[in-house]
C-alpha positions in Angstrom: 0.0 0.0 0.0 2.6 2.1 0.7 4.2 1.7 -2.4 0.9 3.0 -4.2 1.1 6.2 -2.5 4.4 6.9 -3.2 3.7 6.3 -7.2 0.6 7.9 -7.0 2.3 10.9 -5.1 5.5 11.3 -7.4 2.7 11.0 -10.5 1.0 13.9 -8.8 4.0 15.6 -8.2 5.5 15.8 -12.2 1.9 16.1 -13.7 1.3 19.1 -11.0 4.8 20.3 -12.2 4.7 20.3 -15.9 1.3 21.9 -15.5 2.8 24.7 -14.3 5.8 25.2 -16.5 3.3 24.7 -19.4 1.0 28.1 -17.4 4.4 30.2 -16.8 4.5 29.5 -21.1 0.9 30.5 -21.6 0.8 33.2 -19.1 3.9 35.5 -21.2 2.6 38.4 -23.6 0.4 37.7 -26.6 1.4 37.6 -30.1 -2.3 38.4 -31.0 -4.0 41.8 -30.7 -8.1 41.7 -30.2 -10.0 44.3 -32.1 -13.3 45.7 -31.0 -16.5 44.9 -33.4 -16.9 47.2 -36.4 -20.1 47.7 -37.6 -19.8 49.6 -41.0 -22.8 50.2 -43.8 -21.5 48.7 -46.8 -21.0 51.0 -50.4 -24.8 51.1 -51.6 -25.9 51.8 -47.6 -28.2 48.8 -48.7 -26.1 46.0 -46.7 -24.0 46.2 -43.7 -20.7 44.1 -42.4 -20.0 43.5 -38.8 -16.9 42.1 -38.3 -13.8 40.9 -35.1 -10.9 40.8 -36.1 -7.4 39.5 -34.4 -4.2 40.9 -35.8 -1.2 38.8 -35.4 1.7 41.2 -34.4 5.5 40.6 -34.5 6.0 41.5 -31.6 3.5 41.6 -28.1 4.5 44.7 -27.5 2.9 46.2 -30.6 -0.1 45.2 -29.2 -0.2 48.2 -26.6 1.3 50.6 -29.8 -2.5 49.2 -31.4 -4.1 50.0 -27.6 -2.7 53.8 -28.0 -3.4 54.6 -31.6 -6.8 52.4 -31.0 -9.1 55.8 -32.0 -6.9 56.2 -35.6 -7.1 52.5 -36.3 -11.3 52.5 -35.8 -11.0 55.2 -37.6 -9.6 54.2 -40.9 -10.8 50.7 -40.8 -14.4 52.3 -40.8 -13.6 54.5 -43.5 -12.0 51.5 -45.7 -14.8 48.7 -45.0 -17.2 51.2 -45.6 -15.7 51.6 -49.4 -16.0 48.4 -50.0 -19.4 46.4 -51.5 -21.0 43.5 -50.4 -20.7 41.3 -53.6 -16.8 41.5 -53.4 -16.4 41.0 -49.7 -19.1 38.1 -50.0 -16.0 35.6 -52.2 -12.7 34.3 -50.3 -11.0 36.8 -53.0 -12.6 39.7 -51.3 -11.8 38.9 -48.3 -8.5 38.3 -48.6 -8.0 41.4 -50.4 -9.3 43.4 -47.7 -7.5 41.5 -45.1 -4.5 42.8 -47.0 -5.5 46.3 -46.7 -6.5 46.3 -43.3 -2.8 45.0 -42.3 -1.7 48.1 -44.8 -3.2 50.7 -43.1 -2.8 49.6 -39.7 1.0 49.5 -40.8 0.6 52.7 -42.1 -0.5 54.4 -38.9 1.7 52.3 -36.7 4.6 53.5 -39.5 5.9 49.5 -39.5 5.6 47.2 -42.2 4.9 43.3 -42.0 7.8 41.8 -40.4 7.6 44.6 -37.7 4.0 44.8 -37.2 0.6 43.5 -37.8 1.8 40.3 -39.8 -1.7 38.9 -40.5 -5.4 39.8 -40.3 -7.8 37.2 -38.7 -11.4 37.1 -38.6 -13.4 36.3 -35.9 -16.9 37.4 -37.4 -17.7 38.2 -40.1 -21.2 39.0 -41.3 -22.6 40.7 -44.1 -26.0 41.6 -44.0 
């Protein structure tokens, strides 16, 4: 019996251990910054997109640069969805176009490029209506 307890406890103690090396892991700074829902009226003002997004940065600390320029960024995403029309955004072409200019202009503002900023665009959401 007392052999039991002494497997069961040193089991115990390196599953308790490498749970916690694996939380020190997840518990460092994000790659990933969340954007709040847009809701923009589509070119037409017939239809209307509300979209998340997640931008995948190079670095977690761009993440608080998006944070401070947070205002600018709403801003000129608004502005650019808003250009666009439903039919376009509707194919995987679209989309992928627009992911490209969204990572463009949030670039722009942040004055990075790619490998120093938002590397990638990920939606969350994305509804056309």
């Amino acid at each position: 019996m007392r052999k039991y307890w002494a497997i069961l406890s040193a089991a115990l103690f390196i599953f308790s251990a490498s749970a916690q090396a694996s939380e020190s892991k997840e518990a460092g700074p994000s790659p990933y910054a969340k954007l709040e829902t847009l809701t923009v009226n589509l070119e037409g003002l017939t239809q209307y997109l509300q979209v998340n997004m997640v931008l995948k940065v190079a670095k977690p600390e761009i993440s608080e640069s998006i944070k401070n320029w947070n205002p600018v960024i709403r801003h000129e995403l608004i502005l650019l969805l808003s250009s666009q029309k439903g039919e376009e955004l509707a194919t995987l072409e679209g989309k992928k176009k627009v992911m490209s200019a969204i990572k463009a202009a949030i670039n722009k503002i942040l004055k990075l490029d790619d490998k120093t900023g938002v590397s990638d665009v990920l939606f969350e959401t994305f509804v056309i209506q």
